[in-house]
C-alpha positions as CSV (number, residue, x, y, z in Angstrom):
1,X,0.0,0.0,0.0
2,X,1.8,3.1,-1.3
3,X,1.8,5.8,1.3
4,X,2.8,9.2,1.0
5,X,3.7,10.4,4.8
6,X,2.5,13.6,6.3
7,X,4.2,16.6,4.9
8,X,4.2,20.2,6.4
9,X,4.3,22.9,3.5
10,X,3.8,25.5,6.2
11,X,4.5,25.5,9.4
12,X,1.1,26.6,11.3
13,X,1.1,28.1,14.8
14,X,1.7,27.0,17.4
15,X,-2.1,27.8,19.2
16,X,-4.3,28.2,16.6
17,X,-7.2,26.4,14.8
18,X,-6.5,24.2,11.7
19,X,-9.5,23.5,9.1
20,X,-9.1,19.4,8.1
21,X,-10.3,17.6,5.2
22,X,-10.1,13.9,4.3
23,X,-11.3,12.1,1.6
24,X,-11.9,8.3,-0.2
25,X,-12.3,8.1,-3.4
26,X,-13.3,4.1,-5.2
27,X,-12.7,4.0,-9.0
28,X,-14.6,2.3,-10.7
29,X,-12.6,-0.4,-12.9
30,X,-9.0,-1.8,-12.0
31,X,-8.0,0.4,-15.6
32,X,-8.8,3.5,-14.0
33,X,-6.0,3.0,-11.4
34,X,-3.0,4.2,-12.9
35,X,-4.8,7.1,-14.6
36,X,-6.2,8.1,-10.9
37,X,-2.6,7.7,-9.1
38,X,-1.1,9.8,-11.5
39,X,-3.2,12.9,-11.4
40,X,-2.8,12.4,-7.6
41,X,0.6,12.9,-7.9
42,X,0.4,16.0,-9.7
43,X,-2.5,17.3,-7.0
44,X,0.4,16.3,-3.8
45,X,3.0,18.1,-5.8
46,X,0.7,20.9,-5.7
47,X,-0.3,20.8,-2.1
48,X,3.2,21.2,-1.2
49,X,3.5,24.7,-2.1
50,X,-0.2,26.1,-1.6
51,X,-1.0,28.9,0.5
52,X,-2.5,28.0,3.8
53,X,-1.6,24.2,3.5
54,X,-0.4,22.8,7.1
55,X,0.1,19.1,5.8
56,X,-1.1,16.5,4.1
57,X,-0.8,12.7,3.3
58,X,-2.0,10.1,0.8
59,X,-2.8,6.5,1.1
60,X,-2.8,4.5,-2.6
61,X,-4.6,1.3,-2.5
62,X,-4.7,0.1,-5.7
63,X,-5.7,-3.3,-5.6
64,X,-8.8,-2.1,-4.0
65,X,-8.9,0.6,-6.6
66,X,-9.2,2.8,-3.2
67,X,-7.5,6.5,-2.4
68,X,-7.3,8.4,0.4
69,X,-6.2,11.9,1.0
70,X,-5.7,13.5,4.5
71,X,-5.2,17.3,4.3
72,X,-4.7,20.6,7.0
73,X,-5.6,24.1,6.4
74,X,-5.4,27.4,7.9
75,X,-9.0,27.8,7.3
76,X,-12.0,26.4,5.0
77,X,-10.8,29.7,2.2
78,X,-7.2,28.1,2.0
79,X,-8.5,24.6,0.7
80,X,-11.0,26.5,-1.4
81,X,-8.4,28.5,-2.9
82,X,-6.1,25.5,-3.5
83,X,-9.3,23.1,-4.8
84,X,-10.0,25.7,-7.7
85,X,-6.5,26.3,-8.6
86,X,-5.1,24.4,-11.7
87,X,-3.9,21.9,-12.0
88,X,-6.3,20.6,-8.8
89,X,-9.8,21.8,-11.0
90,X,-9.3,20.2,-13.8
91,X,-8.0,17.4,-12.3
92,X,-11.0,16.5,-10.1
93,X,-13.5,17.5,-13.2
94,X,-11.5,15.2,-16.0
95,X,-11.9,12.5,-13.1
96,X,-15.6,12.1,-12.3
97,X,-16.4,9.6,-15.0
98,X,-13.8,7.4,-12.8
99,X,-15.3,7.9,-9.4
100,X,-18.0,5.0,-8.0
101,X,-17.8,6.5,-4.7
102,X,-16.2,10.0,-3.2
103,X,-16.5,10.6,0.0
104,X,-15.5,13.6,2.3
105,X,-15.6,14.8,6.0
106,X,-14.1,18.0,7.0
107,X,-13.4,19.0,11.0
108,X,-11.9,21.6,13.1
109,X,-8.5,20.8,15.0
110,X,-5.8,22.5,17.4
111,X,-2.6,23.2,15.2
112,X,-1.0,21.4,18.4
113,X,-2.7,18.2,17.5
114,X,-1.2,17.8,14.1
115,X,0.0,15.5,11.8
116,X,-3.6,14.3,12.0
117,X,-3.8,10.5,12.3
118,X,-4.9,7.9,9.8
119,X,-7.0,6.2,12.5
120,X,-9.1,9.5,13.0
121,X,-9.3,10.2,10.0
122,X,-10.8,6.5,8.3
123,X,-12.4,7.0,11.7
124,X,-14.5,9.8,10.5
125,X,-14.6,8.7,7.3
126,X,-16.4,5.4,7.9
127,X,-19.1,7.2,9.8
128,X,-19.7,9.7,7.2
129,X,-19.9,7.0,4.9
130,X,-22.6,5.4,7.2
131,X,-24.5,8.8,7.1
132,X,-24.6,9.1,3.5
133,X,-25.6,5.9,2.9
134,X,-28.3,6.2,5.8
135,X,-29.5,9.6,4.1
136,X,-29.4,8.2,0.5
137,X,-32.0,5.6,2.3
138,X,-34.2,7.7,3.5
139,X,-34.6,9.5,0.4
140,X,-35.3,6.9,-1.5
């Protein structure tokens, strides 16, 4: 399982609030893989010099055809900014035909409490997951 390990672009303060986002993303055939992983790349390589970016990691399954991203901010504008700045925008538009399932979870942290964990974070994710799927159900 190809991890990238937490990075710090910019240092954040020492007491201050961070804005976090992680995300999983499923493709939907074993072919999309390699496409997916690359354009990842180029969105990390990004990341490490945006404005307002604290840290972030990634976590390739691919095998599972299953990504995970892991991601701190100064504050929600920061990851805003960086989502619709190139090459990030086109990236996550030329890559919705791929997706079977995206999802996200966003939360508010103490700068003192980063790197964020994986455990939280797949934490969170599973029961936002759990959510959607309860609130797709209930639509229906």
């Amino acid at each position: 399982m190809p991890t990238l390990p937490w990075t710090t672009p910019n240092q954040p303060p020492p007491h201050g609030t961070a804005f976090v986002m992680a995300s999983r993303f499923e493709v939907r055939s074993a072919k999309d893989v390699p496409r997916f992983f690359l354009r990842s790349l180029a969105t990390w390589r990004q990341v490490r010099t945006a404005p307002g970016a604290y840290g972030a990691s990634l976590i390739a399954q691919p095998l599972k055809r299953v990504f995970y991203t892991l991601s701190a901010w100064e504050d929600r504008d920061a990851l805003y900014a960086y989502a619709r700045t190139e090459p990030h925008r086109g990236i996550m538009t030329s890559l919705r035909s791929t997706m079977r399932t995206s999802t996200f979870v966003f939360w508010e942290v103490d700068t003192g409490q980063l790197p964020i964990t994986w455990d939280d974070a797949k934490r969170r994710l599973e029961q936002q997951a759990r959510n959607d799927a309860a609130g797709g159900a209930a639509a229906a």
